[in-house]
N, C-alpha and C positions, 0 to 999 in steps of 0.2 A: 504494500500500500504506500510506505516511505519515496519507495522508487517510481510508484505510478505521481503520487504529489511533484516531486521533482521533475520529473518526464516533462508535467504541465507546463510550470512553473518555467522552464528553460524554454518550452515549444510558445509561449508566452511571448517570452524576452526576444525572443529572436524574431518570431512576428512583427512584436512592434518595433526593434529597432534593426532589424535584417542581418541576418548573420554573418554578412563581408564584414559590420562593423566588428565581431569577434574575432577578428583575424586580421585586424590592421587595414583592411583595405575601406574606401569609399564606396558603400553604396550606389548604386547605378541610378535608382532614382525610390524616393519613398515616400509613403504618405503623409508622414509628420512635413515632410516639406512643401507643401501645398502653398502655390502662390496668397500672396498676405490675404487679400481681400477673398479668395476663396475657405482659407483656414476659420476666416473672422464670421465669413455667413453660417458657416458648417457649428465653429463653435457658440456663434450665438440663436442656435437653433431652440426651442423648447426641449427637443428629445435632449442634446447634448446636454443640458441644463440640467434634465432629471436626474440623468445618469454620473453627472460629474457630482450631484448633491448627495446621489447615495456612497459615491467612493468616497467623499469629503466626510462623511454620515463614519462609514467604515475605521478610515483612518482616524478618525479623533477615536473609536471605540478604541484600535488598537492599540494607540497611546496614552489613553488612559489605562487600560487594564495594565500596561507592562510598566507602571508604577507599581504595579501591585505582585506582578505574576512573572515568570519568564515566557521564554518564549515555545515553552513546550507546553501551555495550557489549552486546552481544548478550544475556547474560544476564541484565541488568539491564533490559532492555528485555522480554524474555520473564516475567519475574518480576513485573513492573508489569505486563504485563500479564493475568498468572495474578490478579495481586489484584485489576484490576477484574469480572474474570469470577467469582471468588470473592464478591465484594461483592454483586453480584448473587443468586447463590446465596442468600449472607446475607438480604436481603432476602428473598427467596421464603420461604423458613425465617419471618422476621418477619409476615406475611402471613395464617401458619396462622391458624385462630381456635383458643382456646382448646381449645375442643369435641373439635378434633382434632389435639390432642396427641399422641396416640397414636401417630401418622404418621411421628413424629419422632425414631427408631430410630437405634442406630450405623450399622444396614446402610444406611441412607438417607445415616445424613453420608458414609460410606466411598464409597456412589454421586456421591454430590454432588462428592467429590472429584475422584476419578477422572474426573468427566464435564469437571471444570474442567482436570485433566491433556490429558486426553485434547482441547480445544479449544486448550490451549494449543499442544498439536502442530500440532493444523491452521493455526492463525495464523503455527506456526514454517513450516510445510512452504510455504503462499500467500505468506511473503515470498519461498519459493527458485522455486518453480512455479506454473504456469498452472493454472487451477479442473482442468483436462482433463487433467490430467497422470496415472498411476494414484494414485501416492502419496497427491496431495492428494484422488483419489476414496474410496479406502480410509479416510484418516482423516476425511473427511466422514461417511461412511458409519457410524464406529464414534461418531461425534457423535449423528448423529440417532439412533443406537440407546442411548446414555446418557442423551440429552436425553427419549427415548418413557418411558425406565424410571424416570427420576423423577417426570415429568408421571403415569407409573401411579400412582403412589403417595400422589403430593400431590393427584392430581387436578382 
């Protein structure tokens, strides 16, 4: 399970900032580098908005708790890893082209959210159970059906 978290976690980081950069080299071309005024419509979208408040939401959680906790507490560990599934997100969001902005609705960020809740459960549920167990079937299930509804959208 340690090595599936990590797996993520790395598959992640290299999305969002593209793997040449782990290797010294220049990126070819990326989405964080979105000409200014397309970055600025994309980020001042309402989805972007929802979704940066719940990562914003997350991160104070996790900086608070590790006042209190290390960083092997259950929560703190679930939190970490809501943010990199949210970061992802983020990026998709960064992605759009201009063009279709449109796309980029409250109902979309509120979807986005929830799809990232809703994953984070299943990663809670696969560290207590087997893939086959029903629990972790049901919330697979409610995954793939978050992950269809946003892919409807964004296309």
């Amino acid at each position: 399970m340690r090595s599936t978290l990590i797996f993520r976690f790395l598959s992640a980081v290299l999305f969002l900032f593209g793997g040449a950069a782990l290797f010294g080299q220049t990126p070819a071309k990326s989405n964080l580098s979105l000409p200014a005024n397309a970055a600025v419509l994309i980020r001042s979208s309402p989805a972007y908005s929802e979704v940066l408040l719940r990562k914003t939401e997350l991160e104070a959680d996790v900086e608070s708790l590790l006042m209190d906790y290390t960083e092997d507490f259950p929560k703190i560990q679930e939190d970490k890893y809501a943010l990199t599934v949210i970061g992802v997100e983020m990026s998709k969001l960064l992605a759009i082209k201009p063009g279709e902005a449109s796309k980029l609705t409250l109902a979309l960020g509120k979807l986005m959210v929830r799809k990232v809740e809703v994953e984070t459960e299943l990663w809670r549920l696969r560290k207590q159970y087997k893939d086959d167990h029903p629990e972790v079937k049901r919330a697979k299930k409610k995954a793939e059906i978050f992950e269809r509804a946003v892919n409807e959208i964004l296309g």
